[in-house]
MINU-840421 format. One record per residue: residue number from 1; residue in one letter; x, y, z of N, C-alpha, C in turn. Coordinates in pm, whole numbers. Layout:
BEGIN
   i aa n.east n.north   n.up ca.east ca.north  ca.up c.east c.north   c.up
 NUM  A      X       Y      Z       X        Y      Z      X       Y      Z
...
//
This chain:
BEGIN
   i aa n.east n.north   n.up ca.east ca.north  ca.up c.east c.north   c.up
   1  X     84    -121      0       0        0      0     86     125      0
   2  X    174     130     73     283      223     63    362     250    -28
   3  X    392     142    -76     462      169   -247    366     208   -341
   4  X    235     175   -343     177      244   -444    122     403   -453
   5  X     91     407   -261     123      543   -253    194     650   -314
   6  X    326     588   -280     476      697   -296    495     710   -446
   7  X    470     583   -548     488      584   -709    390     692   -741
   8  X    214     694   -717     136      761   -752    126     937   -750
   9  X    194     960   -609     202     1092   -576    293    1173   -673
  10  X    441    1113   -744     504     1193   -855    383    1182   -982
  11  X    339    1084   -998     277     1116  -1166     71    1211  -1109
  12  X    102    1229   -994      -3     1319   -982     53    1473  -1000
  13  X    149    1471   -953     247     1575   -944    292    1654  -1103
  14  X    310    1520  -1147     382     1561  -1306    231    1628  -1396
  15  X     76    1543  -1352     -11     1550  -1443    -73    1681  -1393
  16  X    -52    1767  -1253     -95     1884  -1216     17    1968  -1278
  17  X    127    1951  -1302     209     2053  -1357    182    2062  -1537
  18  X    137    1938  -1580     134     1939  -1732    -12    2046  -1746
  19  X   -137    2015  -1695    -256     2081  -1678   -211    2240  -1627
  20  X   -107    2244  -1567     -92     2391  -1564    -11    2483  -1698
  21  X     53    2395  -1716     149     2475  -1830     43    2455  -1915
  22  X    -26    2384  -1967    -140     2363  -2073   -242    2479  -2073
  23  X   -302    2540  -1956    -391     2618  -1905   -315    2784  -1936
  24  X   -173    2765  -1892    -104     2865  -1911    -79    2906  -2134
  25  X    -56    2825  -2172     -50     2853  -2313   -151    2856  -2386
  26  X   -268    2825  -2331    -392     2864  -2382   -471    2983  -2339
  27  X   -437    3039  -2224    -392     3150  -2183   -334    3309  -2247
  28  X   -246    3236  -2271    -159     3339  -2369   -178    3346  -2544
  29  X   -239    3226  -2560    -291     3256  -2715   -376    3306  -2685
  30  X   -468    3303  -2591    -628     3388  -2602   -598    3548  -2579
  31  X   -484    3599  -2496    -418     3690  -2467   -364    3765  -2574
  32  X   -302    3700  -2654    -232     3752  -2784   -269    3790  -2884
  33  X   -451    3727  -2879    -490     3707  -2999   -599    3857  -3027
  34  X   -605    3936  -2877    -631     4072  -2958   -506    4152  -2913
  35  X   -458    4247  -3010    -355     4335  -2943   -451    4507  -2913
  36  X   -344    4548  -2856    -404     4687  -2807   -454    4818  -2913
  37  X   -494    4861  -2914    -544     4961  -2980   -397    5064  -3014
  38  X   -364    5119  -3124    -245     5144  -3069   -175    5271  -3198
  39  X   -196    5440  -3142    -146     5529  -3249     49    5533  -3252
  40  X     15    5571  -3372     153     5573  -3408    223    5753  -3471
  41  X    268    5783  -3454     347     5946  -3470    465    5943  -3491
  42  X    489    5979  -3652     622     5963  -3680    679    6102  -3686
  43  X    788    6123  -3611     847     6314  -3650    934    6258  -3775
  44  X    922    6316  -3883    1017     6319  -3955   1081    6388  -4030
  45  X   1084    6524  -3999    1149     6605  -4013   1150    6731  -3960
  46  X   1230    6801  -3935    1254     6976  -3878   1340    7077  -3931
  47  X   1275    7177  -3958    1326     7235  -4047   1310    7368  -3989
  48  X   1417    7499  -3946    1419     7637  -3906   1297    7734  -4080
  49  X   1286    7792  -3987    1223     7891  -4064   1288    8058  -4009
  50  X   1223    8086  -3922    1309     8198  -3864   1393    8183  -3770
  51  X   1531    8315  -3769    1628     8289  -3663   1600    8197  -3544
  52  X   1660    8151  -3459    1594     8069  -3339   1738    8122  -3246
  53  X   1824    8092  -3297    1958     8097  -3231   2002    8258  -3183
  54  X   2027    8293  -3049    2071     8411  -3025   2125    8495  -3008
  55  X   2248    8430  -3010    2312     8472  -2929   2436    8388  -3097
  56  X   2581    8533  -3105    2697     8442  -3187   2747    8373  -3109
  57  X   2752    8258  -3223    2873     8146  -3177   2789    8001  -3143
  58  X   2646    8047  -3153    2554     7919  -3075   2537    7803  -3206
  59  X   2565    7903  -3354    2578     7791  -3447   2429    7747  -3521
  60  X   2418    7622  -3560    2257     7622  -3639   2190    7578  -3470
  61  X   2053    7573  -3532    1946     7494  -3443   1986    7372  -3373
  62  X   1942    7390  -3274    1961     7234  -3205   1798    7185  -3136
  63  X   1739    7137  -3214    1645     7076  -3187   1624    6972  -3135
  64  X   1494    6978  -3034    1478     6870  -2944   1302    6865  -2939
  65  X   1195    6757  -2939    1054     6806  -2906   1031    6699  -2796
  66  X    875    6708  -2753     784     6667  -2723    683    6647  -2788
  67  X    647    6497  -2814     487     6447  -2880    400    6387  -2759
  68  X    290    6430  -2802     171     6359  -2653     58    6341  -2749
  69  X    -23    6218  -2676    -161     6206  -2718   -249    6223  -2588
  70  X   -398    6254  -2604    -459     6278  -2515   -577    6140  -2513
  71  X   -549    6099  -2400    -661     5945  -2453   -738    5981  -2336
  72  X   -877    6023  -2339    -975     6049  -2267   -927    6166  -2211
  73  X   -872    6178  -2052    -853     6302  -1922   -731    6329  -1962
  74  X   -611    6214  -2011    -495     6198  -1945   -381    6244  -2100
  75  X   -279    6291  -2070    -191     6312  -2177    -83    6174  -2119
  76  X    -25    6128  -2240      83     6098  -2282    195    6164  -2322
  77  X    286    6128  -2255     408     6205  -2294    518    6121  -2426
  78  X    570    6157  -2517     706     6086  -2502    789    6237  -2581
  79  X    937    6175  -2593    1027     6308  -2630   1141    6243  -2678
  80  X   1214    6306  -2746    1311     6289  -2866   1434    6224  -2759
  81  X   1513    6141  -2807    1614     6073  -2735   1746    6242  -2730
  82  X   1713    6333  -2642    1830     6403  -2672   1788    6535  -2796
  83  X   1951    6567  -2852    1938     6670  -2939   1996    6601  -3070
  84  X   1858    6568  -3102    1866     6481  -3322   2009    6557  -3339
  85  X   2031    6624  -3376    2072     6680  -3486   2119    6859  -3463
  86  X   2268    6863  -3434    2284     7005  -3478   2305    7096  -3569
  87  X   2147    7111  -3667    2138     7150  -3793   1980    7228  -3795
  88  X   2023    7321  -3879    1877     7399  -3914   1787    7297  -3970
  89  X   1806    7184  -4049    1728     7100  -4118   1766    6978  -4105
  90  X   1658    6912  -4040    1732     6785  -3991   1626    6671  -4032
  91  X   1638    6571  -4046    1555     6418  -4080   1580    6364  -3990
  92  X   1490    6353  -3859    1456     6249  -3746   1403    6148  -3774
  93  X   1308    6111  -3857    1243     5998  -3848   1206    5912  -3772
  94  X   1166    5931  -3626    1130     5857  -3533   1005    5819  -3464
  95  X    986    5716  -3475     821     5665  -3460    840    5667  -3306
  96  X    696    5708  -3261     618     5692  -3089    529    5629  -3112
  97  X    504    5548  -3021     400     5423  -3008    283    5493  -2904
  98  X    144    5470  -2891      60     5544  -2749    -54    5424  -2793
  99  X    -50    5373  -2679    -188     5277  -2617   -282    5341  -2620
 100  X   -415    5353  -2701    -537     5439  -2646   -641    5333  -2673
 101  X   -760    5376  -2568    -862     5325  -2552  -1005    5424  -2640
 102  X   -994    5460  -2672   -1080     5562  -2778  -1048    5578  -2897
 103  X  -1131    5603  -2995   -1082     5616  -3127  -1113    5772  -3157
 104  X  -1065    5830  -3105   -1099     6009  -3077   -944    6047  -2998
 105  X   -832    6064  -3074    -719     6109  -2996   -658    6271  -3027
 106  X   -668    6321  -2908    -586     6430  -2891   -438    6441  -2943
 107  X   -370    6542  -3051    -196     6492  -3078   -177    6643  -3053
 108  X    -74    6642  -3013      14     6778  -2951    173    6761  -2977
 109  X    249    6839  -3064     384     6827  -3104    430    6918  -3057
 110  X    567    6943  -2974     560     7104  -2889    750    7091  -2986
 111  X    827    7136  -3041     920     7163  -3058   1008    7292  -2956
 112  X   1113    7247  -2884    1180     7321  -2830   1351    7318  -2980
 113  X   1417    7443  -2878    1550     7478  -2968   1650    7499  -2842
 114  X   1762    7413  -2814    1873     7377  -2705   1945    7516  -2741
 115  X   1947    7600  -2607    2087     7720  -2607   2169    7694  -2501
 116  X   2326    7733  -2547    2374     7726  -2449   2422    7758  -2333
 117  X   2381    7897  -2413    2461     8032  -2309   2310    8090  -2228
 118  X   2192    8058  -2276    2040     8128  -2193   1950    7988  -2215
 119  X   1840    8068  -2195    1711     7927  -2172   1709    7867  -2280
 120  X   1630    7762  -2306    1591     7724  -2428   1504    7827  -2460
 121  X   1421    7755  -2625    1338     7846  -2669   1244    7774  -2726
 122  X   1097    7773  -2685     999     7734  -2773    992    7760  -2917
 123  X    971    7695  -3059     939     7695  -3175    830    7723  -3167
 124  X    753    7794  -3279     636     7826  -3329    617    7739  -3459
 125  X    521    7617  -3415     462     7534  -3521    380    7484  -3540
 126  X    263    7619  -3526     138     7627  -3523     64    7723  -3602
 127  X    -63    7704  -3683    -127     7785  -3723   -207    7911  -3648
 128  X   -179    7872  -3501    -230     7956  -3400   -161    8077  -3361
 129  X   -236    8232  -3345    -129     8284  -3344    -52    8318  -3225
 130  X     -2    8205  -3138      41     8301  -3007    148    8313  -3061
 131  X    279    8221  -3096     430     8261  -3129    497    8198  -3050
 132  X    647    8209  -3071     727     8127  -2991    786    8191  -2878
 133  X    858    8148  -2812     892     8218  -2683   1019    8137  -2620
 134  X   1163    8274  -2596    1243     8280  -2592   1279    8241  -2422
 135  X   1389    8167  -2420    1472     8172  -2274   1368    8123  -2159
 136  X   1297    8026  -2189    1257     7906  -2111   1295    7790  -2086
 137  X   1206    7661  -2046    1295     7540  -1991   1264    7475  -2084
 138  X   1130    7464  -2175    1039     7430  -2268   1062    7249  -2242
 139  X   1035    7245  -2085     992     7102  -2061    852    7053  -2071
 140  X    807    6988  -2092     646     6925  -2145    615    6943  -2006
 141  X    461    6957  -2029     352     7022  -1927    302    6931  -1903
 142  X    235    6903  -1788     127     6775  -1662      7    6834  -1759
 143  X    -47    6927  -1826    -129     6978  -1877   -152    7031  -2013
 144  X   -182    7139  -1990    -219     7198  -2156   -119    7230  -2161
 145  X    -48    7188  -2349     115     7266  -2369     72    7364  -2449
 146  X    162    7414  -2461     256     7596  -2502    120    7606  -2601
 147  X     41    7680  -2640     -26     7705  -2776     47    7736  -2910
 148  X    212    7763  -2912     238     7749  -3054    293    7603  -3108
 149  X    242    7500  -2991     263     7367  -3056    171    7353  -3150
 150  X    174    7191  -3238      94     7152  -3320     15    7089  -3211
 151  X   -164    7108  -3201    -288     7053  -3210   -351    7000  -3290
 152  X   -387    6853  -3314    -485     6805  -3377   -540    6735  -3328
 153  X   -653    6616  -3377    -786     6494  -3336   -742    6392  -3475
 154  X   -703    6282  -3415    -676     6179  -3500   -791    6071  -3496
 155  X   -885    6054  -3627   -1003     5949  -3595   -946    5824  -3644
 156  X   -917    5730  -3537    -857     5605  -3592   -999    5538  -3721
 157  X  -1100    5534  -3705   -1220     5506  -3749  -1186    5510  -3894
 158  X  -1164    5623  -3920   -1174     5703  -4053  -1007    5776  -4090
 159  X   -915    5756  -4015    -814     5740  -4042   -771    5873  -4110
 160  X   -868    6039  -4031    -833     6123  -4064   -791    6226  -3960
 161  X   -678    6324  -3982    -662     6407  -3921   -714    6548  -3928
 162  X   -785    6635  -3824    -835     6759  -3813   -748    6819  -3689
 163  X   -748    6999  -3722    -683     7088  -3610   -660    7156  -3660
 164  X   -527    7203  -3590    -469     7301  -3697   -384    7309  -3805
 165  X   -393    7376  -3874    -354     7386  -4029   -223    7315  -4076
 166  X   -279    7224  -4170    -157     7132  -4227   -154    7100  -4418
 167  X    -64    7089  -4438     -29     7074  -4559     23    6916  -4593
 168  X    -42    6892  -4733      43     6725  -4745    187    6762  -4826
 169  X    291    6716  -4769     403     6770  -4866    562    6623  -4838
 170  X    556    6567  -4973     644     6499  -4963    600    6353  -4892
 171  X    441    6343  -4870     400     6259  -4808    375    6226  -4642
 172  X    360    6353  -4618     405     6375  -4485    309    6538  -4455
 173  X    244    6488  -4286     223     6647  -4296    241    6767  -4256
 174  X    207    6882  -4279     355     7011  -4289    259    7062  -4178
 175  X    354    7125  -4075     266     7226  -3993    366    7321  -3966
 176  X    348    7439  -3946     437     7574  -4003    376    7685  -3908
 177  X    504    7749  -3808     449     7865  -3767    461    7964  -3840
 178  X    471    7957  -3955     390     8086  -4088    277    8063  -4128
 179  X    194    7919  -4048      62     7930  -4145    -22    8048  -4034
 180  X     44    8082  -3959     -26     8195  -3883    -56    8308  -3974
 181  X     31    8309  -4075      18     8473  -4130    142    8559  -4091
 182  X    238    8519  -3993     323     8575  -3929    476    8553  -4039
 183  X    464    8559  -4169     579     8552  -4228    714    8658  -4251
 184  X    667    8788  -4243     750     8936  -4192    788    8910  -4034
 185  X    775    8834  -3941     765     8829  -3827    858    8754  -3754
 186  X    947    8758  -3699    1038     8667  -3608    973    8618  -3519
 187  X    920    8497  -3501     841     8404  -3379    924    8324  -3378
 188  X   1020    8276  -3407    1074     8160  -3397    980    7976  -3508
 189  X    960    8074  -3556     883     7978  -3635    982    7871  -3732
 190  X    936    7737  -3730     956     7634  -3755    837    7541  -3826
 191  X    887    7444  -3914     815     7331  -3983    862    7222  -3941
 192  X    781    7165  -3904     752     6991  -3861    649    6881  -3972
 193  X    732    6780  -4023     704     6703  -4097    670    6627  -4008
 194  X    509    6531  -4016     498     6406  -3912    390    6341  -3999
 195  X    389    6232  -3974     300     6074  -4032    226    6048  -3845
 196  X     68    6018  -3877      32     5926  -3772    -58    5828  -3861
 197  X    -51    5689  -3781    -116     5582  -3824   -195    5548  -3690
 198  X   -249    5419  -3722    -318     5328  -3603   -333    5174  -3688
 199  X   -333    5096  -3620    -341     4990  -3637   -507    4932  -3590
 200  X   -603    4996  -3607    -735     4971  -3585   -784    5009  -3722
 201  X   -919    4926  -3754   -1023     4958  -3855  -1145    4941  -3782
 202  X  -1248    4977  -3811   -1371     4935  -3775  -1422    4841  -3813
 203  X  -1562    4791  -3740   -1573     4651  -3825  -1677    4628  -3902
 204  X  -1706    4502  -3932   -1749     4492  -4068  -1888    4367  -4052
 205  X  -2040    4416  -4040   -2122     4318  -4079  -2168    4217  -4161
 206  X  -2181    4094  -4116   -2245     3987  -4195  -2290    3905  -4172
 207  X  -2411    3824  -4241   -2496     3727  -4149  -2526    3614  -4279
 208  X  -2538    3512  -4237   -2588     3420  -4349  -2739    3368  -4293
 209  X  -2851    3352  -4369   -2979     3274  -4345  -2978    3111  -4404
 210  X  -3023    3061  -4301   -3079     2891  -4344  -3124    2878  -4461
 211  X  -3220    2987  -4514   -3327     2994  -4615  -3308    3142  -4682
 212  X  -3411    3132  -4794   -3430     3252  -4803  -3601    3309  -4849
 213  X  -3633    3180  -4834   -3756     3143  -4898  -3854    3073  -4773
 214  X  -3941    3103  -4708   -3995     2958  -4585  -4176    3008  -4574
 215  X  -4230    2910  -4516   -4374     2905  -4534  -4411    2980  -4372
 216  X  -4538    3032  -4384   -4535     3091  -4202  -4567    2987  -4084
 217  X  -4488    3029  -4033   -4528     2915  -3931  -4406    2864  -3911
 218  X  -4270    2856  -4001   -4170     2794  -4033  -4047    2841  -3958
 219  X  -3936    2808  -3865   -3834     2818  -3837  -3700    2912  -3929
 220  X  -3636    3003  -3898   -3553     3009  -3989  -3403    3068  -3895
 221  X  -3318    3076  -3874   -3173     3068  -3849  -3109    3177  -3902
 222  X  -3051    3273  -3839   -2915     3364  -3869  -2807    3355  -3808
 223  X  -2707    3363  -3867   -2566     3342  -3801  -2478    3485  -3861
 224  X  -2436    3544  -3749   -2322     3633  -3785  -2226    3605  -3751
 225  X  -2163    3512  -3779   -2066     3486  -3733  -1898    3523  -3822
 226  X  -1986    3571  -3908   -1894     3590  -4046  -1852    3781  -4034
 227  X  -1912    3814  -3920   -1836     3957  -3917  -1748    3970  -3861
 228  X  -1684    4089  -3874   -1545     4107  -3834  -1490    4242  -3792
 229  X  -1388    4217  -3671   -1337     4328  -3602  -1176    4349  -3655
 230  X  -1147    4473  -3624   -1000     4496  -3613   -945    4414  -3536
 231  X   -793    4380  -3540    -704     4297  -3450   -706    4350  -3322
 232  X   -736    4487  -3328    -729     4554  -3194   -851    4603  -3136
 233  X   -940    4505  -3148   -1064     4570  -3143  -1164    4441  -3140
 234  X  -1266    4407  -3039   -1364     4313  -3055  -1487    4287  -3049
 235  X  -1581    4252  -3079   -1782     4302  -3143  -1810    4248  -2981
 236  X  -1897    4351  -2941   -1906     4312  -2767  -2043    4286  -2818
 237  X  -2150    4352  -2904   -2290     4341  -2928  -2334    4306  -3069
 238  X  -2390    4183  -3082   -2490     4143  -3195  -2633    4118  -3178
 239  X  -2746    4271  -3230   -2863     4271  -3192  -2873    4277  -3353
 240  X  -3066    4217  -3407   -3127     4190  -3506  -3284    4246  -3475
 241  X  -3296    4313  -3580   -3447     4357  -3588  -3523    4252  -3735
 242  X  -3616    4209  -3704   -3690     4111  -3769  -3730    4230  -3848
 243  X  -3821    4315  -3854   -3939     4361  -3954  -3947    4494  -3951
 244  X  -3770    4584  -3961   -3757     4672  -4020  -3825    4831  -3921
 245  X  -3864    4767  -3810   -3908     4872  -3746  -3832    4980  -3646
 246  X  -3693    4940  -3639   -3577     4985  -3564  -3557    4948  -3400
 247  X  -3669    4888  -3407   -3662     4794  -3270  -3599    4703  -3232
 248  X  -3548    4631  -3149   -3432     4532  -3166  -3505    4392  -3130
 249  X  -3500    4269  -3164   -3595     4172  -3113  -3552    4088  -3058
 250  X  -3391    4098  -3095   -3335     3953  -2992  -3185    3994  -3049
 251  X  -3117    3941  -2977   -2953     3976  -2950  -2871    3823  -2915
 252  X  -2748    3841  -2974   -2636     3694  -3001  -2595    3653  -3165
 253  X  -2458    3599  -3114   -2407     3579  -3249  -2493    3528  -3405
 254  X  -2608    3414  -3321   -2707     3296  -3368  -2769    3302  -3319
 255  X  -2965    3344  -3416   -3052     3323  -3343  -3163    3242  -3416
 256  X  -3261    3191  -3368   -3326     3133  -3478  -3544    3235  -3488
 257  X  -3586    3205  -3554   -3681     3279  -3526  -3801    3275  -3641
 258  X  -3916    3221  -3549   -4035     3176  -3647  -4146    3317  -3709
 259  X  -4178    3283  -3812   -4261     3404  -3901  -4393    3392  -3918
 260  X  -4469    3424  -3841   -4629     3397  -3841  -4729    3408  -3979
 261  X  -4686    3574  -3985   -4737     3622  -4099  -4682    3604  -4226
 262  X  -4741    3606  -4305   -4643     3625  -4493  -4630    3753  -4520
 263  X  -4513    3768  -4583   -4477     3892  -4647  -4343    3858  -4693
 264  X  -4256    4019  -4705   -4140     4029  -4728  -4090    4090  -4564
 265  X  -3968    3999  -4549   -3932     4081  -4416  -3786    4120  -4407
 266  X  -3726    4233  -4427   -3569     4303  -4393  -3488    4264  -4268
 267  X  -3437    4194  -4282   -3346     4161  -4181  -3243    4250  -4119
 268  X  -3245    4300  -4004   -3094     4379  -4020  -3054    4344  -3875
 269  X  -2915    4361  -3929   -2797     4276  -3821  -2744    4405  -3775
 270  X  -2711    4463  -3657   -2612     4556  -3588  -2533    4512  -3481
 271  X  -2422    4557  -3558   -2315     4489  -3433  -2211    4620  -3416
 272  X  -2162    4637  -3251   -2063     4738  -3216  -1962    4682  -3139
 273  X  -1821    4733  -3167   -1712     4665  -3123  -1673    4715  -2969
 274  X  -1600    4715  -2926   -1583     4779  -2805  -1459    4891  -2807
 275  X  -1430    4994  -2923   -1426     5116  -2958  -1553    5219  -2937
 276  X  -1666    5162  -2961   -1842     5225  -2982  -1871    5232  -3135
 277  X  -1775    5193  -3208   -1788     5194  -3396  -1880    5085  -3467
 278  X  -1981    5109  -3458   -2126     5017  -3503  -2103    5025  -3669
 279  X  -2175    4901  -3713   -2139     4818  -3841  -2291    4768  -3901
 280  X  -2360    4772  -3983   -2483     4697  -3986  -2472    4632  -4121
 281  X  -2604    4490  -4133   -2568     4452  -4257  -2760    4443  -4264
 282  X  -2776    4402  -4399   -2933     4428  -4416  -2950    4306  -4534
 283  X  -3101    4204  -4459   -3074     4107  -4585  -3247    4072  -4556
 284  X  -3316    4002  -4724   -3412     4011  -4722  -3466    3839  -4734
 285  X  -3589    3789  -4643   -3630     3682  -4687  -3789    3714  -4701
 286  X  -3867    3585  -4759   -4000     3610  -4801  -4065    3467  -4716
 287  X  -4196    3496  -4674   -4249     3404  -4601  -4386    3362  -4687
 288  X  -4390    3271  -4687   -4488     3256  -4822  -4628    3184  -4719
 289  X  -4756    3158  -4781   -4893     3109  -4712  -4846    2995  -4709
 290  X  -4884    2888  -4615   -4885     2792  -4581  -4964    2700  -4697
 291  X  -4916    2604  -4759   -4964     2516  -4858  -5079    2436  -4781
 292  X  -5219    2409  -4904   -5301     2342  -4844  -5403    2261  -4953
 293  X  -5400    2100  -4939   -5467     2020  -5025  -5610    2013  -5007
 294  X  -5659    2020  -4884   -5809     2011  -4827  -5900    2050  -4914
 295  X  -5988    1993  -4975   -6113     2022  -5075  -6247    2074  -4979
 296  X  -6238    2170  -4998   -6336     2257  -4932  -6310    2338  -4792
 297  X  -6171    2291  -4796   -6079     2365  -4690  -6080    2522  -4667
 298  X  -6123    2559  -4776   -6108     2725  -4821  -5981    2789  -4903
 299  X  -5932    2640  -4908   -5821     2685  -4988  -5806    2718  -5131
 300  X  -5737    2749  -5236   -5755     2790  -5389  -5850    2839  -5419
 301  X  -5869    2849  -5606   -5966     2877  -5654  -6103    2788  -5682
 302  X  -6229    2819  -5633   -6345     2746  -5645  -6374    2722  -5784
 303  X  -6344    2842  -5876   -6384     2746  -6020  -6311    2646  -6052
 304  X  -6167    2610  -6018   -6075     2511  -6023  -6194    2428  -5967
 305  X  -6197    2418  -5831   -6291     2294  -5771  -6393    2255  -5857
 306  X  -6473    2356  -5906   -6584     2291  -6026  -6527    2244  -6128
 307  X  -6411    2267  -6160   -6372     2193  -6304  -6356    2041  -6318
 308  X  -6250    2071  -6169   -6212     1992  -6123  -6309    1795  -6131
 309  X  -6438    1869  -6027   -6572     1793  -6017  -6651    1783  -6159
 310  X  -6620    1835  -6226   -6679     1832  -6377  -6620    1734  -6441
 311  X  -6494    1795  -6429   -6404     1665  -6532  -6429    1484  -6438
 312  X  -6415    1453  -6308   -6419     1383  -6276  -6581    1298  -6309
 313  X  -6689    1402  -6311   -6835     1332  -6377  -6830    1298  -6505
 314  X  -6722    1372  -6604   -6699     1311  -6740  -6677    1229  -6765
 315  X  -6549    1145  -6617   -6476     1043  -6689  -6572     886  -6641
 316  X  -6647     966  -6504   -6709      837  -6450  -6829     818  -6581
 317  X  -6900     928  -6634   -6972      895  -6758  -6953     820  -6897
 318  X  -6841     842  -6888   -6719      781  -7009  -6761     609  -6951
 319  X  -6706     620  -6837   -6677      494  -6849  -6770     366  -6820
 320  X  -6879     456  -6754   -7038      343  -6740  -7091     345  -6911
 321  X  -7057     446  -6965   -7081      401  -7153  -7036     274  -7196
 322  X  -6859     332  -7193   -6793      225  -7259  -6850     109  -7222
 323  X  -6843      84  -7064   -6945      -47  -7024  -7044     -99  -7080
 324  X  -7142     -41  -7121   -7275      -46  -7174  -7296     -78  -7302
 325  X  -7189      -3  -7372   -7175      -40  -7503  -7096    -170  -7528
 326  X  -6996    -233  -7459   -6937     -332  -7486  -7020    -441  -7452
 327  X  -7107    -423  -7341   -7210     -524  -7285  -7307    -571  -7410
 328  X  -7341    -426  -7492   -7397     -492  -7591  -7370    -543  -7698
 329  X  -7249    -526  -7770   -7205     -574  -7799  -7196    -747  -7822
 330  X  -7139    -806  -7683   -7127     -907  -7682  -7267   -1023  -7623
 331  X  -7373    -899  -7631   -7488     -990  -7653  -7516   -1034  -7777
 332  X  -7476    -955  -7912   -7521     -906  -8068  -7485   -1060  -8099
 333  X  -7348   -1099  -8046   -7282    -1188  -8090  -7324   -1351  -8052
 334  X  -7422   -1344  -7960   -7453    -1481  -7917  -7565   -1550  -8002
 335  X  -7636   -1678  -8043   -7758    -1698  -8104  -7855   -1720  -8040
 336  X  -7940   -1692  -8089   -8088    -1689  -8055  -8139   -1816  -7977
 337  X  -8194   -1773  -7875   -8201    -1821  -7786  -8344   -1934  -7827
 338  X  -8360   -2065  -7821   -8470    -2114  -7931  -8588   -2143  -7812
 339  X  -8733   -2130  -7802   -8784    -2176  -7701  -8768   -2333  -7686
 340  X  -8794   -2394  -7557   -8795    -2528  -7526  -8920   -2546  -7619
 341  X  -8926   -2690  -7638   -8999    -2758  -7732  -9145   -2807  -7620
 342  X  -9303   -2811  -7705   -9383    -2849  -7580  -9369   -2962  -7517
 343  X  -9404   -2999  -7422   -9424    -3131  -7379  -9571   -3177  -7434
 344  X  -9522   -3326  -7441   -9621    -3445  -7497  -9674   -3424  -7384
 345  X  -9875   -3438  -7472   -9932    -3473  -7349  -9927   -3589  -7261
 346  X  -9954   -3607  -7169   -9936    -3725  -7055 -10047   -3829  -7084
 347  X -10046   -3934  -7140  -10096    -4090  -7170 -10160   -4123  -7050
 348  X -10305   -4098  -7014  -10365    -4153  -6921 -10395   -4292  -6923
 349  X -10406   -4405  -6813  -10423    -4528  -6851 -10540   -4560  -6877
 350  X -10568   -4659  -6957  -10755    -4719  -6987 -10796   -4685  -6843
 351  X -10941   -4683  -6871  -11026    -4708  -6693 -11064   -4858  -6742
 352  X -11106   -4894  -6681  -11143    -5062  -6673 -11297   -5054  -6671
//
């Protein structure tokens, strides 16, 4: 009893550790298999426009920024590794990554200029007109930054950018503290080349029917199972309105659902991901009267029924003829029937 004890307890041991690592990698594929919602902001280029530098001897620009997104309350920060480049015109090309939970993002580009001998200096690279501003720390803000940064709203949805004033140039887009109007003007104005992406789409409805054709009274089946979300993004709601009235009648991937009446009835499928980006698809089936053989049921047309009963007295007439006539027939053919012959009268005996 003891030896079978002591053998049993390792392969219980081994089969709770296999069930865990098993639990664990199924785990992590289910984990993996949506990724995060996720903008992308490329700086890729900076370019002086007016003086920035103040002082002789400080040489070209030495540029350095701050990019943030705003995802709901909260800003994101990130910032340039250092000073790119000591040049009036420089090619950074460097992508920022930002996790957001909304498809509505706040972007804010703040460009500072490194001095060595006084403060830094904010760039002006904005269509807005405040301007840039000299001999600060131009470290990124817990809050609202500088107003001659770039402001815009990136709709991952629709994969467009709105704010302030930008140009497409070189594939890339231009934001310029001269689109102020301030071109006679020393602000410290600067152009910033930047790309944003996202790795989200919205999604996409579809449903297949059992039928497309069914009698009332009859069962019929939808499956959406055939729609589809972004990788970063997943359908939290599938509701269906039967008969076009914008009401919703029942909700789930698969539903099934019987049709009383005949008609034509619009199907429509709405489904929303858990961005809030709703998708619908619209499909039509026909419910036809219930088939019915019953003679006098109320069913079809009644002159049919009289024809119907007409033709059937024709054929039974037809055929008590044919009868009748063949009957005689094969009397025509027999001979004449001859009467029996009389009987002899009966021979009474003498009387005596």
């Amino acid at each position: 009893m003891n030896n079978s004890t002591g053998e049993g307890g390792p392969k219980l041991l081994l089969a709770v550790v296999a069930g865990l690592m098993l639990l664990s990698i199924v785990f992590a594929v289910d984990v993996q298999a949506k990724e995060d919602p996720t903008v992308t902001v490329t700086i890729w280029r900076i370019q002086k426009v007016d003086t920035i530098e103040g002082l002789p001897g400080e040489g070209e620009a030495d540029w350095y920024y701050h990019v943030a997104v705003r995802d709901g309350s909260n800003w994101i920060w990130r910032s340039s590794s250092g000073v790119p480049s000591q040049d009036d015109d420089v090619i950074v090309d460097a992508q920022h990554d930002f996790v957001v939970s909304t498809d509505q993002v706040e972007i804010v580009i703040m460009l500072c200029e490194e001095d060595f001998w006084s403060g830094d200096d904010y760039a002006d690279i904005s269509s807005d007109s405040a301007g840039g501003v000299d001999n600060t720390d131009c470290s990124r803000p817990d809050d609202a930054p500088y107003m001659g940064s770039y402001r815009g709203t990136w709709d991952l949805a629709y994969d467009s950018l709105t704010g302030d004033e930008t140009i497409i140039e070189q594939g890339y887009y231009k934001t310029s503290g001269d689109y102020d109007g301030s071109q006679g003007t020393d602000e410290n104005d600067a152009n910033v080349y930047f790309q944003v992406s996202d790795n989200y789409y919205p999604p996409t409805a579809s449903f297949l029917t059992s039928d497309v054709e069914i009698e009332e009274g009859e069962s019929i089946s939808f499956d959406a199972s055939g729609s589809s979300a972004s990788p970063s993004s997943e359908i939290v709601t599938y509701r269906w309105d039967y008969d076009n009235d914008g009401i919703f009648d029942a909700s789930g991937i698969s539903v099934n659902q019987v049709f009383d009446i005949p008609g034509t009835y619009f199907i429509t499928l709405k489904i929303e991901d858990d961005m809030g980006n709703i998708a619908t698809a619209v499909d039509t089936i026909i419910v036809k009267e219930h088939a019915t053989t019953t003679i006098g049921g109320g069913g079809g047309d009644p002159l049919v029924w009289i024809l119907g009963i007409l033709l059937v007295l024709v054929f039974i007439s037809a055929v008590v003829a044919i009868a009748i006539i063949s009957r005689g027939k094969k009397l025509e053919g027999r001979p004449p029937i001859e009467p029996p012959p009389p009987e002899p009268p009966s021979q009474q005996p003498p009387s005596e």
